[in-house]
SEDREN-97083 format. One line per field, with one value per residue (C-alpha): residue in three letters; x, y, z. Coordinates in nm, 3 decimals. Layout:
# residues N
residu: c(ALA, ...)
c1: c(X, ...)
c2: c(Y, ...)
c3: c(Z, ...)
***
This chain:
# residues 90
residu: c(UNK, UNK, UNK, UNK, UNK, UNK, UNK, UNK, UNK, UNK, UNK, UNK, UNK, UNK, UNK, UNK, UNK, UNK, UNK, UNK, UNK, UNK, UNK, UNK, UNK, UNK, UNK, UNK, UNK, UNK, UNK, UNK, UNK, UNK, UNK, UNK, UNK, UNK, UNK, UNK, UNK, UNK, UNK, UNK, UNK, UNK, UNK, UNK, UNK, UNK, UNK, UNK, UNK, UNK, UNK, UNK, UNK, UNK, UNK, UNK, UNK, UNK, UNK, UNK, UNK, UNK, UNK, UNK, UNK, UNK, UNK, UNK, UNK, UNK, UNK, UNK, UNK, UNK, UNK, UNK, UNK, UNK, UNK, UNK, UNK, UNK, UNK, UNK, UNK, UNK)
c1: c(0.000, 0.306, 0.386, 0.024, -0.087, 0.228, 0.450, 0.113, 0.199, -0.079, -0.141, -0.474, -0.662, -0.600, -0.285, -0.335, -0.608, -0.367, -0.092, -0.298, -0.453, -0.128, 0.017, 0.360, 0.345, 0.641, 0.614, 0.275, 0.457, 0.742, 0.445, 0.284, 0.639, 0.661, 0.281, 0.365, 0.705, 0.523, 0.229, 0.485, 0.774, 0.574, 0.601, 0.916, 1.247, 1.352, 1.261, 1.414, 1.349, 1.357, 1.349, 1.400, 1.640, 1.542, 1.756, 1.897, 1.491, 1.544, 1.688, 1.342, 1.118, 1.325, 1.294, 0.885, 0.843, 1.050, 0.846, 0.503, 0.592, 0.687, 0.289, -0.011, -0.088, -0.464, -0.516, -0.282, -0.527, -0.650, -0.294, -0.185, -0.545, -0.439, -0.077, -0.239, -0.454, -0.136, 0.010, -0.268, -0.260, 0.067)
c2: c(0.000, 0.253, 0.221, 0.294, 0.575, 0.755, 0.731, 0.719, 0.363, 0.241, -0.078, -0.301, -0.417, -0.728, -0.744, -0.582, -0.793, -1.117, -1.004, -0.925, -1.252, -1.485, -1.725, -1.625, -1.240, -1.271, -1.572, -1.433, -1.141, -1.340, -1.536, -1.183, -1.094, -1.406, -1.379, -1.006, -1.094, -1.384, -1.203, -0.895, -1.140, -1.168, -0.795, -0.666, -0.737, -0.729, -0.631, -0.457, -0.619, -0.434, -0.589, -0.357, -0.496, -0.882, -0.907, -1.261, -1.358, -1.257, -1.608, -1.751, -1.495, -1.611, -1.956, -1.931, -1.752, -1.998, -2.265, -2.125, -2.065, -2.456, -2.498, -2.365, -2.033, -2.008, -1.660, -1.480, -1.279, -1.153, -1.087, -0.805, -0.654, -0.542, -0.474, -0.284, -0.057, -0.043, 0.122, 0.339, 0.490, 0.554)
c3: c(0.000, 0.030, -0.283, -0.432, -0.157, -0.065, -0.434, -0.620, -0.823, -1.012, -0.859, -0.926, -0.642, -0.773, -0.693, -0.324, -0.258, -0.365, -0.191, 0.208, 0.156, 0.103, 0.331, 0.222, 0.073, -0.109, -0.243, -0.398, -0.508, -0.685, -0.846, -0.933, -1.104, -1.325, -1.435, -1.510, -1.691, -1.854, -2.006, -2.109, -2.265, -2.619, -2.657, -2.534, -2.612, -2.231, -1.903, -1.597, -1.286, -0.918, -0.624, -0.377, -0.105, -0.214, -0.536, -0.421, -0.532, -0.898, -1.046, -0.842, -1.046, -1.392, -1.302, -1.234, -1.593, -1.752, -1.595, -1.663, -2.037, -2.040, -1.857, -2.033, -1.948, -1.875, -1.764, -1.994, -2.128, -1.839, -1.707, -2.088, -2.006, -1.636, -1.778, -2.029, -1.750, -1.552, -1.885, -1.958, -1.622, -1.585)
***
């Protein structure tokens, strides 16, 4: 919520709501960051990942996307239309 209220970050409720309800917060986050990565990696030639303080967690975001592009991807859809509101807004 710091980010969202006090830097004004455009972040979806969706993602809020997913985060205060996990068992493990940042594991839900890292699984937020591959869905992200994963729905982006069709249209970008890269992206720029910051973890604020938790960078030994990056090779288990790069792993997840790897593994969910091996997996079907039900959902993807719905994951570039939030990317694409978080885009719009910002």
């Amino acid at each position: 919520m710091f980010m969202k209220e006090k830097l004004g970050i455009n972040i979806p409720d969706e993602y809020i709501k997913r985060l205060a309800t996990a068992a493990s917060p940042l594991d839900e986050g890292i699984k937020i960051a591959a869905e992200l990565i994963s729905a982006m990696k069709p249209q970008v030639q890269g992206v720029h990942i910051m973890a604020l303080g938790l960078e030994e967690h990056i090779p288990e975001i790069l792993n997840k996307v790897s593994e969910q592009q091996e997996a079907s991807c039900a959902g993807a859809e719905d994951i570039r239309s939030v990317l694409k509101e978080i885009l719009i807004r910002s």
